[in-house]
N, C-alpha and C positions, 0 to 999 in steps of 0.2 A: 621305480615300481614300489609300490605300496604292501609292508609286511606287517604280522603281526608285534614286530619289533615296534614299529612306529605309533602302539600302543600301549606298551609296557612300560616299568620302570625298572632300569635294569642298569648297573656299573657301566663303563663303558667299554668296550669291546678292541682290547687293546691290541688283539692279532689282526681283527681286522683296520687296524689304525696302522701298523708297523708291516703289512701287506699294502697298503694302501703307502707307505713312504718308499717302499721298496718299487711300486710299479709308476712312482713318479722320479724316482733316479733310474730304474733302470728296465725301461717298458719292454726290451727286446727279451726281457726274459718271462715274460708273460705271452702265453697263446693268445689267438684270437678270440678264445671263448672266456679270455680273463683269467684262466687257472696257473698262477705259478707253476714255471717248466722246471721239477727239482735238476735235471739234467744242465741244464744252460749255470745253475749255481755249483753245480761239480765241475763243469768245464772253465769254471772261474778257479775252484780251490786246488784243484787238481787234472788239469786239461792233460795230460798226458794218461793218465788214467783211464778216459771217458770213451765206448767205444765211438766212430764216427756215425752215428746216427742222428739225423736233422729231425726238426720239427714236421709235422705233416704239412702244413699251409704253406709254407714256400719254401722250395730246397733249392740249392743248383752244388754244383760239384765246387767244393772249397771254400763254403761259406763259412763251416767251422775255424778253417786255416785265415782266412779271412778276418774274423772277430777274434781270435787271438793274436793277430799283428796291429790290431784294433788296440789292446789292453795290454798288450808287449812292450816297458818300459825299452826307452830311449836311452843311445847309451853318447849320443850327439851333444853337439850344444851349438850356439852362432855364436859367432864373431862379429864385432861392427865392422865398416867396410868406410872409413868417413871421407875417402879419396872420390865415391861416388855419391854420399849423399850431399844431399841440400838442404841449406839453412838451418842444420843440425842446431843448430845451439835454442831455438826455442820450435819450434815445429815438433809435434808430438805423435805426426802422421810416421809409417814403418814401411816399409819394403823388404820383406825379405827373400830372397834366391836360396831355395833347395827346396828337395823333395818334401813332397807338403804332406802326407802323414806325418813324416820325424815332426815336420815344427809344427805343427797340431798339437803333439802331443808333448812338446817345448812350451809351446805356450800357455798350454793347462794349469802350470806352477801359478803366473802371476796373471792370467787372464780366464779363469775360471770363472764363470755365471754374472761375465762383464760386458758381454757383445749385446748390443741392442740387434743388430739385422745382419744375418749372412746374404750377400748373392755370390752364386756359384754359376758359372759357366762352363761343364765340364767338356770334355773334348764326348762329340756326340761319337756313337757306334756305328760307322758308316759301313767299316771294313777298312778305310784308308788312312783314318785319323788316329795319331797317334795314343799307345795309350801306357798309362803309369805300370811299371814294371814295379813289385816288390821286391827288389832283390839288395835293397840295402840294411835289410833286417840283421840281424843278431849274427853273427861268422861269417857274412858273407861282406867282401871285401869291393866287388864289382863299384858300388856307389861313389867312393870313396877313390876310386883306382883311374875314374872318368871323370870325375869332378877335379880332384887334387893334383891328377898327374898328365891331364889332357888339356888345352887352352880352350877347347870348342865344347867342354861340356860335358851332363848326358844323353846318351843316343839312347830312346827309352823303344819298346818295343811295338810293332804294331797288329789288328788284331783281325788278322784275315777271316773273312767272314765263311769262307771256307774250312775253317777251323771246326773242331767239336766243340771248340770251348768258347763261341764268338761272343755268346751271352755271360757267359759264368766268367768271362774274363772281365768283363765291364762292369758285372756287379761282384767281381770281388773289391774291383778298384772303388768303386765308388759306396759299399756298405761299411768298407773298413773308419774311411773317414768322415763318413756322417758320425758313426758309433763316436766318435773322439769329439766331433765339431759341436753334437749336440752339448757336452759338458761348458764349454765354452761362453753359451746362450745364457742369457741374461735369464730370469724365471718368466718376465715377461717378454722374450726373446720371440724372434723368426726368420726362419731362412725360406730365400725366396731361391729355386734353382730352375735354369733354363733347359730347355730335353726339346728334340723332337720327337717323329714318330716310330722311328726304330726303338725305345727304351722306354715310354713313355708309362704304359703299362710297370714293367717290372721299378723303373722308377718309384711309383704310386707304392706300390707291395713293400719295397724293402724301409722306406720313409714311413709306412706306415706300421712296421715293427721297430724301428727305431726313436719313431716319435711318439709314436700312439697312435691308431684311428681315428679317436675321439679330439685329436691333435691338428688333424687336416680342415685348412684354412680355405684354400680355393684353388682352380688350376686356371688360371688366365691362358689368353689365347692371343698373341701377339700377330699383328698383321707383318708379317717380313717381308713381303716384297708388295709391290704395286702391279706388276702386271706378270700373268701367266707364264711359266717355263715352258719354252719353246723347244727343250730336249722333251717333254711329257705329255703326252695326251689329257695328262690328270695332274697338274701339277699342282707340290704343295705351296699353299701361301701363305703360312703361318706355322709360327712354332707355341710352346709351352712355357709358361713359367708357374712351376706348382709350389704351392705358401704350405709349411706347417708350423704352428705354434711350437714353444714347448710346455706351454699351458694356454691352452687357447681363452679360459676363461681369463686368464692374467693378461691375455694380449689385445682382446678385442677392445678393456678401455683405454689403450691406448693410441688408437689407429686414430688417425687423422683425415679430414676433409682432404680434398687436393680441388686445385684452380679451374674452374669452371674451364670451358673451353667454348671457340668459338662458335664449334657445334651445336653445343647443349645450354649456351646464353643464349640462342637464338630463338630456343625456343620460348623467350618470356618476350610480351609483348603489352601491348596497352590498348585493347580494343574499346574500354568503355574512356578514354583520357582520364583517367586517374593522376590527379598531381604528385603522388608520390611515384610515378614513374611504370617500367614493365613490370608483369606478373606473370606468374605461371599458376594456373590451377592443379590443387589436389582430391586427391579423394577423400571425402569426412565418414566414411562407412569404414566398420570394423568388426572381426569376430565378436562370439556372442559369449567367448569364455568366461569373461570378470567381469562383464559388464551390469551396471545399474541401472533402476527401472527409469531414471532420469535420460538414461540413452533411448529410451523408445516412444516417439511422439509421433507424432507427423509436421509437415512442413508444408507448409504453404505459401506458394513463388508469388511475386509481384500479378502472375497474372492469372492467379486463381488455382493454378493448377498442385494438387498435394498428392505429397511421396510420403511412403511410410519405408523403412529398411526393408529389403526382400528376406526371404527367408532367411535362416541362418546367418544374420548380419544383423547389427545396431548402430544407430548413428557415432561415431568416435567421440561426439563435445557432448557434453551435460546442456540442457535445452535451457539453459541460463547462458551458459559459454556462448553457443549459438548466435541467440539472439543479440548477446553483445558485438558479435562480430558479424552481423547485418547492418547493426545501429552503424558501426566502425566502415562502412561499405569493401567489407573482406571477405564478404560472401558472393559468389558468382552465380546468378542464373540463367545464363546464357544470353547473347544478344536480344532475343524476344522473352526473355524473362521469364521464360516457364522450363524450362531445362532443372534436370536434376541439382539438386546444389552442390557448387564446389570453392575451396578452400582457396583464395587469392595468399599467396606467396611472392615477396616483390623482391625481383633482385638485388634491390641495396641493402637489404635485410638477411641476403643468402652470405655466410661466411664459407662457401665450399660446397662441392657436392661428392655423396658418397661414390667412393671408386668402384669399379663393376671390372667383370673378368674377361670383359672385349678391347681390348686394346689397339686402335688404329695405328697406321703409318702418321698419321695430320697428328694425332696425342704425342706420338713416342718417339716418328722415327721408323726407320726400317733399317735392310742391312747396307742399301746404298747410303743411305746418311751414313752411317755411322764407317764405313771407308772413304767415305770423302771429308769427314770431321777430321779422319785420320792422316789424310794427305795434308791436310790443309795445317795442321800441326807440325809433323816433320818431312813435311816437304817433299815427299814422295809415296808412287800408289804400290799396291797390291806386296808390300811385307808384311800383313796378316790377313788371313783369310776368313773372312767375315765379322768383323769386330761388332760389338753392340754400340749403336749407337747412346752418348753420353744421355738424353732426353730421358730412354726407357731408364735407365737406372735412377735417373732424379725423378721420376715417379715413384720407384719406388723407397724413394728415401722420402719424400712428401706423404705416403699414406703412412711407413712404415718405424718412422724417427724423429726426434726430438734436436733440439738445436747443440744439446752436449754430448749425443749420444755416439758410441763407437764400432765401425762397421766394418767388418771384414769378408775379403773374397781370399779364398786359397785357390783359386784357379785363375789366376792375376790374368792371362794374356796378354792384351794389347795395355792392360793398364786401365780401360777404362772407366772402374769405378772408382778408384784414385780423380779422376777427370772428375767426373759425378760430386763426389762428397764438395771439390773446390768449390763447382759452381755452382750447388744449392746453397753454400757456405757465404758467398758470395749474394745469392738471391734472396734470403730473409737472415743473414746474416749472423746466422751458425758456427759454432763451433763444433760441430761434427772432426773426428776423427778417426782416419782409415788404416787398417793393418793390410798390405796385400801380398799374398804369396805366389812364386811362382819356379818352376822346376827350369834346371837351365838347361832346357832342353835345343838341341842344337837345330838353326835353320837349315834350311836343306844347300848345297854346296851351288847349284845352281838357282837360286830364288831371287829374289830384287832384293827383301831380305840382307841375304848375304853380298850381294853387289853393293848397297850402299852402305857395310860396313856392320851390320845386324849381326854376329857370331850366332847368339842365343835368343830366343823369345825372351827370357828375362833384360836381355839389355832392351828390346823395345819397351817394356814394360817400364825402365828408368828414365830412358828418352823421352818417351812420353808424357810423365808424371814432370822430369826436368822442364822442359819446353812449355809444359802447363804453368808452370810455377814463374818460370820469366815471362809468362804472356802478361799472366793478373799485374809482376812489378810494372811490367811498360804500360797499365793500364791505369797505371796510378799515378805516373808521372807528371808533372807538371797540375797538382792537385795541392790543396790545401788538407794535408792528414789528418783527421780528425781521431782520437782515440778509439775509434770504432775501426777505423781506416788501420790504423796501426795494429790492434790486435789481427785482423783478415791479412795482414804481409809477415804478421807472425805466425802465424799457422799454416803458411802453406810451405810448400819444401817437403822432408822426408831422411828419415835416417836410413839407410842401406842395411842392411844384416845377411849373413851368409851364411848355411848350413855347414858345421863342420864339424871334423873329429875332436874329441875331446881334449884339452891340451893335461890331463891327467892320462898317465899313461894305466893306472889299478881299472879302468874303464875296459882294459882290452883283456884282465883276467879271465878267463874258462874255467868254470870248476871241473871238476875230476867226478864225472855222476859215479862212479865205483866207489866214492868214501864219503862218509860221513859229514853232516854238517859241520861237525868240530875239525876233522881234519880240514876240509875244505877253510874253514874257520883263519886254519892256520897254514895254511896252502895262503890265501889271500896275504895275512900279514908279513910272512916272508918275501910274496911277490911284489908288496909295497916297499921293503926294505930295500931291496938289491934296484929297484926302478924309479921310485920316486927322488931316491936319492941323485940322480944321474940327470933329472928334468932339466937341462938346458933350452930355451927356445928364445928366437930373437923376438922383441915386443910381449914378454912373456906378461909382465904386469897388465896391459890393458886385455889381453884373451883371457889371461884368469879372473882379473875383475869382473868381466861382463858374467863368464860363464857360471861362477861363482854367484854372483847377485841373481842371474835368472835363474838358478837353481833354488836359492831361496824364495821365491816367489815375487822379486822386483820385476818389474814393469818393464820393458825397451824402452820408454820414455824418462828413464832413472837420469841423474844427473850428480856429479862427482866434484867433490872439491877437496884440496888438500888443506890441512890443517897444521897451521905455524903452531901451533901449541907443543906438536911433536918434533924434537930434535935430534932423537934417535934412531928413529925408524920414518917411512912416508907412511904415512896416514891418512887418509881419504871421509869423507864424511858423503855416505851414499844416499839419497835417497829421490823416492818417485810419485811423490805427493800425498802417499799411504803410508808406505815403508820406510823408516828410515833405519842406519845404523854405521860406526865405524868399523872400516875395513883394511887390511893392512895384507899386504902378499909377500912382504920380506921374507928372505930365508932364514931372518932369524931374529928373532923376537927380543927385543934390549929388555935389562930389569926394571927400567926408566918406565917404559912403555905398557909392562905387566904390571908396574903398581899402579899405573894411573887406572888402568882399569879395574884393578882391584878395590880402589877407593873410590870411582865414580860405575857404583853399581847398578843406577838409574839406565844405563842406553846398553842398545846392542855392538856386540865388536863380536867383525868375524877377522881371523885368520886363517893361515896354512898351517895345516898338523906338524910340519916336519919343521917349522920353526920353530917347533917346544919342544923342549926336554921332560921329562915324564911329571917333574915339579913345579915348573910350571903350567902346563896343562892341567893338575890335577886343583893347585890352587887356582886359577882362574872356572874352572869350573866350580870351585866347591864355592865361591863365591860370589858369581855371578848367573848360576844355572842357567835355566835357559835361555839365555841373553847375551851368552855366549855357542861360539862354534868355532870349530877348526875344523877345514875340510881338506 
């Protein structure tokens, strides 16, 4: 809207610039009418402070609690798991098993505003389906007690629709990790998430305080089955998949064509035999907003008959363009040649057509393909309940991604956008990389599932991705490799990673809210002294390595080598194609080892604190500053 601003000469307006960076990090703290909510920036500095009062536009009971388990550091970290993954040593794809908030907010460190496309599949709100229990938060021990000390997992809770809280249960589950997911998003980022019609609505609402309004891309309409529910008079036959940018202006150049289909080739044809093959006609008419007087002529068809633009409309081409594409015979006036005119577009000329938000079963897929894709992989039916079929997800990695680009689903299931990234990787020969999470949530005791050996939905998730991974080598067998061939058998496979407790036991300190920062201060350094010293753990070097490196903001896809130069100590040389640094987890740090780094001030070297004595610590840092760390 047009101000007297837009006529002055005036500095520039730097509150409203640093208002404007604020509602592009963090949109949920802006109301609908655009006014910074100062309350949502107290409940960031001081949430305990803040009384519970929501915003007017959309409340439900625990949204505050909600958005602070949102922004509640992590006190976890993962573990590699290399007994279950595949082709670890060059494959850059990830798997990980545990609760997907925590590792959201794990992965923030080294995959912050790196995601080209989220899809999310989350467990819909029926009343039967299970749903994510917060109870692995900050003192509570429940997560950690079913994961670590049970073989079957966790048993997460479900959310009777009988309940007061049937709705406020699903969107606390589901607001807390968009808040986290959105950081992740690339600036030209988007996630595409699938909903039926119980949530579909409150869906819209909280995605649209999370991302922005002005953020919302489309909601596609997937055709899910092919013929009528014979439980339903009205049955539904389609679900939802709704897109938001996290800058929609940053995102739309980069969407992509996708593959005409058989439906919509048909409609080009070749009625006058034109040698350059079928065509489709357009319409050459367009608004009258920017248009030149060159747009408004008249036109006169082969057989006399002239058209001028009806009201409100001008011809699209400048009446030079025009005519050249008459001379060109690119102009259509219909079989008897007196038809309005339109615009021959021939399909060997078409690189794509733009994607629309109707999506067929014949385009995508429904939910029967996509359990019998499922069978047909690990060789038996119904151990998940409604899988997506692989098609619909390589659509959307066709409009929505580039050939290097990296995509994650935190609601992993069946596994199949893992499936997905292979086989469009495979089909224009991408290097796409996928992170997928998924909670190990346990199969039910009597299921097929669990009869053929299924414990958790995460092991099908690995099974699945595994068996994808041996299908492509037997597909390549008895072939001649070509380097193209050989990078696509290096990238498929998956490392494994595991939600777990921290192998630093100062992680499990509580402060004493009755005292003082300083005392607290020194509450902590005492609790270090008497526990870290006692750190025994079997395979301690590779869980500290990992957790250590993703805590600095290394990649899952890091890679570790030992260094003969060190004779004192093991020394490791880390790095993830970004980050690099030397790394050493000894309990005790040689003088060998602290002068080498004292003298090669150029690179980074992390250590353990309690491998230094207060002289060396203090010389390594006074001389290598922030390129060193001890943790």
């Amino acid at each position: 809207m047009e101000t007297y601003n837009d006529h002055i000469i005036q500095s520039p307006d730097m509150n409203a610039e640093r208002l404007e960076t604020l509602r592009n990090l963090f949109p949920d703290w802006f109301t609908q009418e655009g006014r910074l909510d100062i309350n949502e920036i107290k409940k960031v500095v001081n949430p305990d402070g803040i009384e519970e009062t929501e915003r007017y536009e959309f409340r439900w009971f625990g949204k505050s609690k909600a958005k602070r388990n949102a922004f509640m550091p992590t006190r976890a970290t993962l573990h590699y798991d290399e007994s279950r993954s595949v082709n670890p040593e060059t494959t850059e794809n990830i798997i990980i098993e545990g609760e997907n908030l925590e590792v959201l907010k794990i992965l923030l460190a080294g995959y912050r505003n790196k995601v080209k496309v989220i899809y999310i599949d989350p467990p819909y709100n029926t009343g039967e389906d299970f749903l994510y229990n917060d109870n692995y938060s900050e003192g509570c021990q429940a997560y950690w007690e079913r994961t670590e000390q049970s073989e079957d997992g966790i048993t997460l809770d479900t959310n009777s629709d009988a309940s007061g809280r049937f709705h406020s249960n699903w969107l606390d589950m589901m607001y807390s990790r968009l808040l986290v997911a959105r950081n992740l998003l690339r600036p030209d980022g988007v996630i595409f998430m699938s909903i039926d019609d119980h949530e579909i609505q409150h869906l819209r609402k909280i995605s649209d305080e999370v991302f922005g309004e002005s953020n919302f891309v489309a909601n596609i309409v997937w055709q899910k089955r092919t013929s009528p529910d014979a439980r339903c008079n009205l049955g539904a036959a389609h679900d939802y998949i709704l897109v938001y940018a996290k800058d929609v202006d940053l995102l739309k150049p980069t969407l992509n064509l996708i593959e005409l289909t058989e439906e919509r080739a048909a409609e080009y044809k070749n009625p006058d035999n034109d040698p350059r093959g079928r065509w489709a006609s357009v319409d050459i008419t367009g608004q009258t907003g920017h248009a030149t007087d060159s747009q408004y002529y008249t036109i006169t068809t082969p057989s006399g008959k002239q058209y001028k633009p009806t009201a409100g409309r001008c011809w699209a081409l400048a009446k030079e363009t025009f005519d050249k594409l008459v001379q060109d015979n690119r102009i259509w006036f219909g079989l008897n040649g007196s038809s309005i005119p339109r615009k021959k577009v021939f399909l060997s000329e078409v690189g794509g057509a733009n994607a629309w938000t109707w999506w067929t079963n014949k385009e995508v897929g429904h939910n029967q393909a996509g359990s019998k894709e499922l069978k047909e992989i690990l060789g038996t039916t119904d151990i998940f309940e409604n899988p997506k079929p692989s098609r619909l997800i390589q659509q959307i990695l066709c409009i929505a991604s580039k050939q290097e680009d990296l995509i994650l689903d935190f609601f992993a299931g069946s596994g199949t956008t893992g499936h997905a990234v292979v086989n469009q990787n495979l089909k224009d020969g991408g290097h796409r990389k996928y992170i997928l999470v998924q909670v190990p949530q346990t199969t039910d005791e009597n299921s097929n599932a669990r009869r053929v050996g299924f414990k958790k939905i995460s092991d099908i998730t690995i099974a699945r991705n595994k068996t994808v991974a041996e299908k492509v080598k037997e597909s390549f067998v008895g072939r001649i490799i070509t380097p193209e061939d050989q990078q696509q058998l290096d990238q498929i496979g998956f490392k494994v990673f595991t939600l777990s407790k921290s192998s630093f036991p100062r992680t499990d300190f509580a402060p004493n809210l009755d005292k003082s920062e300083e005392e607290n201060l020194e509450l902590f350094r005492e609790y270090i002294r008497q526990k870290e010293a006692q750190t025994t753990m079997p395979f301690v070097d590779d869980e500290l390595i990992t957790e250590i490196l993703i805590s600095r903001g290394f990649m899952l896809t890091y890679k570790i080598e030992q260094q003969p130069t060190f004779t004192d100590n093991t020394v490791y040389l880390a790095t993830d194609g970004t980050k690099t640094a030397y790394i050493c987890v000894d309990s005790e740090l040689k003088d060998s080892t602290v002068e080498y780094f004292m003298q090669h001030t150029d690179t980074k070297f992390i250590c353990i604190e309690r491998a230094l004595d207060s002289t060396k610590k203090f010389n390594l840092k006074n001389k290598m500053q922030d390129k060193f760390f001890a943790f």
